[in-house]
C-alpha positions as CSV (number, residue, x, y, z in Angstrom):
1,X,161.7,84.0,96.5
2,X,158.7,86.2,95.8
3,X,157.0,88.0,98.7
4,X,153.6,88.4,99.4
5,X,151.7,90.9,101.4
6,X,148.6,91.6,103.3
7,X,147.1,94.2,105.9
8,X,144.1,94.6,108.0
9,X,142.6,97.4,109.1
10,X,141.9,97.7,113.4
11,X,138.4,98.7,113.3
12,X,136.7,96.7,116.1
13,X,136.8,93.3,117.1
14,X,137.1,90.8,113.9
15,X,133.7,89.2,113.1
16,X,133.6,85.9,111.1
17,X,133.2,87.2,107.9
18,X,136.8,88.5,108.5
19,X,138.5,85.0,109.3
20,X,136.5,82.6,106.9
21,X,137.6,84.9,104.2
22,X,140.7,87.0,104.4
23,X,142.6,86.0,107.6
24,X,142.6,82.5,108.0
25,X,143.3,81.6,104.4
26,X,146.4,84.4,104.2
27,X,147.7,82.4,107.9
28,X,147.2,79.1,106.0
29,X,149.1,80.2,103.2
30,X,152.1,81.9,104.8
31,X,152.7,78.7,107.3
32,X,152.2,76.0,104.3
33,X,154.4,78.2,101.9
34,X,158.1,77.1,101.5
35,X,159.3,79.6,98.3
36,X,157.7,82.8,99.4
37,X,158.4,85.5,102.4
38,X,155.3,86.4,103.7
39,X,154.7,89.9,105.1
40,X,151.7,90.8,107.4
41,X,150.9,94.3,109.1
42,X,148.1,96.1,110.8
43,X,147.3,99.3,108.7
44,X,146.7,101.3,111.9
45,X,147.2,104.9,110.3
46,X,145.1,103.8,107.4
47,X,142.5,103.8,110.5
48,X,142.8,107.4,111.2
49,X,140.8,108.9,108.4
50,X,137.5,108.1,110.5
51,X,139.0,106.8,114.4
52,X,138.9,109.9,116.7
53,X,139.2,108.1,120.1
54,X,142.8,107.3,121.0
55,X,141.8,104.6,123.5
56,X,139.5,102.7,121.3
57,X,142.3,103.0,118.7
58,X,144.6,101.2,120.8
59,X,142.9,98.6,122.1
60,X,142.0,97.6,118.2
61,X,145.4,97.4,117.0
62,X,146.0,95.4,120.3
63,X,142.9,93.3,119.1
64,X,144.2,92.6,115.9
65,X,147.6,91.8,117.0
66,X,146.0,89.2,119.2
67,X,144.0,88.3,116.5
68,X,145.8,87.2,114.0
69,X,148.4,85.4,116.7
70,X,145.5,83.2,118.4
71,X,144.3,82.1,115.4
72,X,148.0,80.6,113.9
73,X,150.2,82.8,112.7
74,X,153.7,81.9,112.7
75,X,155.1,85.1,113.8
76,X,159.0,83.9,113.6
77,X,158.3,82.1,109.9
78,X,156.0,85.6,108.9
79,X,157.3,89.6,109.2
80,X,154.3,90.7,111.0
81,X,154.2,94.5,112.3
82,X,152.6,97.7,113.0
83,X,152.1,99.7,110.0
84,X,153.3,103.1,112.3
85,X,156.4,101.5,113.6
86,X,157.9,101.6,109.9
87,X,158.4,105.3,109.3
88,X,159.9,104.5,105.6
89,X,156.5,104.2,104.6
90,X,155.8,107.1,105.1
91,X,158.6,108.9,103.2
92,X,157.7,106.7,100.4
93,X,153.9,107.5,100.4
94,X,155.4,111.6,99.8
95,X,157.3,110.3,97.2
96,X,154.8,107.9,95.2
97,X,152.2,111.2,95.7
98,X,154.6,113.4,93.8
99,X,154.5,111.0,90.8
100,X,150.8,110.2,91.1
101,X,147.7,112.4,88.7
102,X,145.2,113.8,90.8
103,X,143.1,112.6,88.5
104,X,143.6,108.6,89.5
105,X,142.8,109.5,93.4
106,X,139.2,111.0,92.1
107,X,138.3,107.6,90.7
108,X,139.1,106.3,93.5
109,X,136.7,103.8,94.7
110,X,136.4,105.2,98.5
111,X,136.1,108.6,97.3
112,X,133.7,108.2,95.0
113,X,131.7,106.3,96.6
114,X,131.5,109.1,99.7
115,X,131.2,112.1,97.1
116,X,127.7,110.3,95.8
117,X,126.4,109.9,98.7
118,X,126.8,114.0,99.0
119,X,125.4,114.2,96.1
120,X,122.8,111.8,96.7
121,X,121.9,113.8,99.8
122,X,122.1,117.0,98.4
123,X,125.7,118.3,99.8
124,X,128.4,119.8,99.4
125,X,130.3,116.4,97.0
126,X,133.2,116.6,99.6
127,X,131.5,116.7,102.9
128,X,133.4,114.8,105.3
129,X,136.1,114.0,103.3
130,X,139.2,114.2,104.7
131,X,142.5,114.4,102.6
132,X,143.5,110.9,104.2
133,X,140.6,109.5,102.9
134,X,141.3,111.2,99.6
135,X,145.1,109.9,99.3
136,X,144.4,106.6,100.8
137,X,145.3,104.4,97.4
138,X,149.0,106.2,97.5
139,X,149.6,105.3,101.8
140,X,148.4,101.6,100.5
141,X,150.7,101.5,97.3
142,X,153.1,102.6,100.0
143,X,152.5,99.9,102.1
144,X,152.8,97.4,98.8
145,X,155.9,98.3,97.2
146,X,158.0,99.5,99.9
147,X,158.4,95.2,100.4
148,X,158.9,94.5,96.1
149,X,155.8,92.6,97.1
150,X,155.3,90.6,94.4
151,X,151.8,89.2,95.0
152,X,149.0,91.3,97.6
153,X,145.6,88.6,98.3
154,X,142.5,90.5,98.0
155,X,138.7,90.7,97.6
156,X,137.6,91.9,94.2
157,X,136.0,95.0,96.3
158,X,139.9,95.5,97.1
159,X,141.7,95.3,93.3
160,X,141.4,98.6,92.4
161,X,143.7,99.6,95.0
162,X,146.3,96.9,93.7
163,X,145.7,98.3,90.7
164,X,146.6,102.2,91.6
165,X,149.6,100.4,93.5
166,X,151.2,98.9,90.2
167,X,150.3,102.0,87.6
168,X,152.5,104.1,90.4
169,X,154.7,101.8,90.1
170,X,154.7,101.2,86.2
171,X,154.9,104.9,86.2
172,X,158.3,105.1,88.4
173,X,160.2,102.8,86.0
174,X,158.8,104.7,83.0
175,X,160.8,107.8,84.4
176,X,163.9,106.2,86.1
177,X,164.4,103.1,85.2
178,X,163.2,99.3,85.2
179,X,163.3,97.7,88.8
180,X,163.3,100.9,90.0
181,X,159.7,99.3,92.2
182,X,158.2,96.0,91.6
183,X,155.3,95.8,90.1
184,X,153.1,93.9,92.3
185,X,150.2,91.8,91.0
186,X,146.8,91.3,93.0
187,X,145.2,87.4,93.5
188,X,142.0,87.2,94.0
189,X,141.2,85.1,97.0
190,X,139.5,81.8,95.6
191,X,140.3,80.1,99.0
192,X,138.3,80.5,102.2
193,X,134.6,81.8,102.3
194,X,134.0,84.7,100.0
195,X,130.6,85.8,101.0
196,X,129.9,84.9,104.5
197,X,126.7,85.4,105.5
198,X,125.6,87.7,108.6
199,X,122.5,87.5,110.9
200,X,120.3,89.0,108.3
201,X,121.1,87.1,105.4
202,X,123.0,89.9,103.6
203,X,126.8,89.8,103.5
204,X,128.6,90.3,106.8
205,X,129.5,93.6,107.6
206,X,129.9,95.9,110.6
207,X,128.6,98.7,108.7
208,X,125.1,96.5,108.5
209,X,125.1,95.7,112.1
210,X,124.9,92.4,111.7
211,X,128.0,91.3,112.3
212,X,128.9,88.1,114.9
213,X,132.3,89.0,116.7
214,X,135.0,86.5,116.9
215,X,135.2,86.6,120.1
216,X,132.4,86.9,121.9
217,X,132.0,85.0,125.1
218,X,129.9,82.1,125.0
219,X,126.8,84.0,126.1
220,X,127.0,86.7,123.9
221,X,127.7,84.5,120.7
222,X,124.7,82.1,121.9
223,X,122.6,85.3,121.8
224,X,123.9,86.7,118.4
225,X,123.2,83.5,116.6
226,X,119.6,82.9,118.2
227,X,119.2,86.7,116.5
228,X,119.4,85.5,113.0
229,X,116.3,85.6,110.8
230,X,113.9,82.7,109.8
231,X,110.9,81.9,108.4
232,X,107.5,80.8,110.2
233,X,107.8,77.1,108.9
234,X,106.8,74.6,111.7
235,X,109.3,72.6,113.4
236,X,108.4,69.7,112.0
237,X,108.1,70.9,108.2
238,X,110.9,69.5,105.7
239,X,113.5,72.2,105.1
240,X,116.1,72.5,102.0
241,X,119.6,72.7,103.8
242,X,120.6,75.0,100.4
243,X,118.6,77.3,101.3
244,X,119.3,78.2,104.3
245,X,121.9,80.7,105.5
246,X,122.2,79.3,109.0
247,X,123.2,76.0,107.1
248,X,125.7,78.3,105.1
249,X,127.8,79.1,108.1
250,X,127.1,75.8,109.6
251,X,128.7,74.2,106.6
252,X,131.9,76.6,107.3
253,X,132.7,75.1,110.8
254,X,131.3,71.4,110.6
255,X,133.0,68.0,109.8
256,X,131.6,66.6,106.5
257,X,129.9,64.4,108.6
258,X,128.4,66.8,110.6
259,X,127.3,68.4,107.5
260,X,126.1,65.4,105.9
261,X,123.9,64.6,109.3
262,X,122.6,67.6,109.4
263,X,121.6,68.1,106.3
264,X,119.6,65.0,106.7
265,X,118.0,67.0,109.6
266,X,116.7,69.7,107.5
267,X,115.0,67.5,104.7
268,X,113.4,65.4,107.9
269,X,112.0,69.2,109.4
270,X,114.0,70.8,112.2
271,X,112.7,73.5,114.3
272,X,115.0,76.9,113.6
273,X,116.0,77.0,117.7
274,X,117.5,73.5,117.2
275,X,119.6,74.6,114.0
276,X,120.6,77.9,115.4
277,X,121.7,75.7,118.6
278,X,123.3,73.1,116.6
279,X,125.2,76.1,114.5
280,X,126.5,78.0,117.7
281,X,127.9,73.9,119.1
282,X,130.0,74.3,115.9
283,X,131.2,77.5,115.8
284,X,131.4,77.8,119.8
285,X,133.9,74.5,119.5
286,X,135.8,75.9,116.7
287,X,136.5,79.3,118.7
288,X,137.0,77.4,121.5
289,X,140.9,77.1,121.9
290,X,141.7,80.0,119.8
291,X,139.6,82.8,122.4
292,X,141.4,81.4,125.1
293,X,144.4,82.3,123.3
294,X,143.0,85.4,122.3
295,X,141.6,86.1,125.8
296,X,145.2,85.6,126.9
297,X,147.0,88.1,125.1
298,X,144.5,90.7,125.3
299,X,145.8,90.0,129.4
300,X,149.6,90.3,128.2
301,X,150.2,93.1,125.9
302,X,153.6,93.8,126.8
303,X,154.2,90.2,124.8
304,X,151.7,91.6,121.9
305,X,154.5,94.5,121.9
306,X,157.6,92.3,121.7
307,X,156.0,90.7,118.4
308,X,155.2,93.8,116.8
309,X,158.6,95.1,117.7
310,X,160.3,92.6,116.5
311,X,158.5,92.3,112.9
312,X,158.7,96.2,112.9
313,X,162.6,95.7,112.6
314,X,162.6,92.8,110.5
315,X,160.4,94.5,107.9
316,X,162.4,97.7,108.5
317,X,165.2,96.1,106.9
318,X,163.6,95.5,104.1
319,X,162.1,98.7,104.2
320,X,165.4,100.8,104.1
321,X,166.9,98.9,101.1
322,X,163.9,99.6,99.0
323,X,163.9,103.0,100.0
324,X,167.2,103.6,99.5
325,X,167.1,102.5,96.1
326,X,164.2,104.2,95.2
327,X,165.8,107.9,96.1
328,X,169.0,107.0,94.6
329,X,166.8,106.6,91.6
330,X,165.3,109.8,91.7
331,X,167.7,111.9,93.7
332,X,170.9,110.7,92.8
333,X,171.8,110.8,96.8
């Protein structure tokens, strides 16, 4: 039985671009699959290189608990946990760190990527970077091969860090042994919505403020959506439904026949108030059910608790066996 693995991150309240593309698909997966053990955590001290406010950072791990449960996650089929409740992670990240070059944390996408913009601004290149930050690829690997997860769904923005993950791991057998770790390989998410558009027309993204929250209540998504950007065509002037990003995320909630009907809309002329109303109908619908749910839990966090206890011991099991093979590798004890 292989396993496969992903985490999320508890920084705010999930927006679409979230569900359409990483956590719906990985829910779909994991309740369909029959032949693999699927393994899902929130990577809440992966959150602490930038979080500072305790009480924010609690209610987002309690948001993405929720999140992931309202919207179908079979948490008795799937382990599904708190990344802090499993402390062998931890002593693994030490470990993995003593066998990894400093030199393959400063390629590191994240760090790079904050070191130019130092640069860029004329500062000192490690302003603002925390040794968290810095490390982050070795608490992730951590995270990966602690399960012998075989297979870790990502975004291609996301397979360098698989990448890191299996070198470490290539590079622990090289010294002690074969099957010392598993080498875990990285799949490219081809399923769900891979570029979900946000109110702007650029890719949706919290760090673009443009961002529509899962879930919003009904006025407040009604608002967001009547926010995105069109053009000044008249009502009545024909419009190509393929180029158009509210048809984009139309397209993601809709029926074919709704799509197919609307569509026809477009090429007839539609004013933009009518196809941003007709797009929140859809969406607002599909949300529906699933924020009530949500809604719920976010009332009943002792139940949120029992889950994450629960899959904290369940993955814990798998957690000390690994471990415990890994430092009778390298220890002898």
């Amino acid at each position: 039985m292989k396993t496969i693995l992903t985490g999320i991150k508890p920084t705010g309240m999930a927006h679409l671009g979230n569900i359409l593309g990483a956590v719906q698909p990985a829910i779909d997966l994991a309740n369909k699959s029959v032949d693999t053990q699927s393994i899902f955590f929130i990577a809440d001290y992966h959150a602490l290189t930038s979080v500072r406010d305790p009480i924010a950072f609690k209610e987002d791990v309690y948001s993405i608990a929720a999140t992931w449960i309202a919207l179908g996650l079979d948490t008795k089929k799937s382990i599904f946990y708190k990344q802090s409740d499993v402390s062998e992670i931890f002593e693994l990240q030490w470990i993995l760190s003593c066998m990894t070059p400093k030199g393959d944390m400063n390629r590191a996408h994240s760090y790079k990527d904050k070191v130019q913009k130092n640069l860029d601004n004329k500062k000192d290149p490690d302003l603002g970077v925390n040794m968290g930050l810095f490390s982050y690829p070795i608490l992730m690997a951590a995270d990966i091969l602690l399960y012998d997860t075989n297979l870790v769904p990502v975004g291609k923005d996301q397979k360098q860090h698989i990448e890191i993950a299996r070198s470490i791991a290539q590079r622990i057998n090289e010294f002690y042994g074969e099957g010392t770790l598993i080498e875990p390989q990285e799949v490219l998410q081809e399923s769900g919505a891979s570029y979900v558009v946000g109110l702007d027309g650029r890719k949706m993204s919290k760090s673009y403020d443009n961002a529509i929250g899962v879930w919003e209540t009904e006025k407040r998504l009604k608002k967001l959506i009547n926010k995105i950007k069109t053009d000044s065509s008249e009502p009545d002037t024909p419009k190509n439904p393929d180029d158009s990003f509210i048809m984009d995320l139309y397209k993601l909630f809709a029926t074919p026949e709704q799509i197919a009907q609307e569509e026809a809309l477009y090429r007839e002329g539609i004013g933009w108030g009518y196809a941003k109303a007709h797009l929140f109908d859809v969406v607002n619908e599909s949300l529906k059910a699933p924020r009530e749910k949500y809604n719920e839990l976010m009332q009943n966090k002792s139940a949120l608790d029992e889950v994450l206890e629960d899959g904290a011991k369940r993955a814990r099991v798998v957690a000390s066996k690994t471990l415990s093979r890994v430092r009778n590798k390298m220890t002898g004890f």
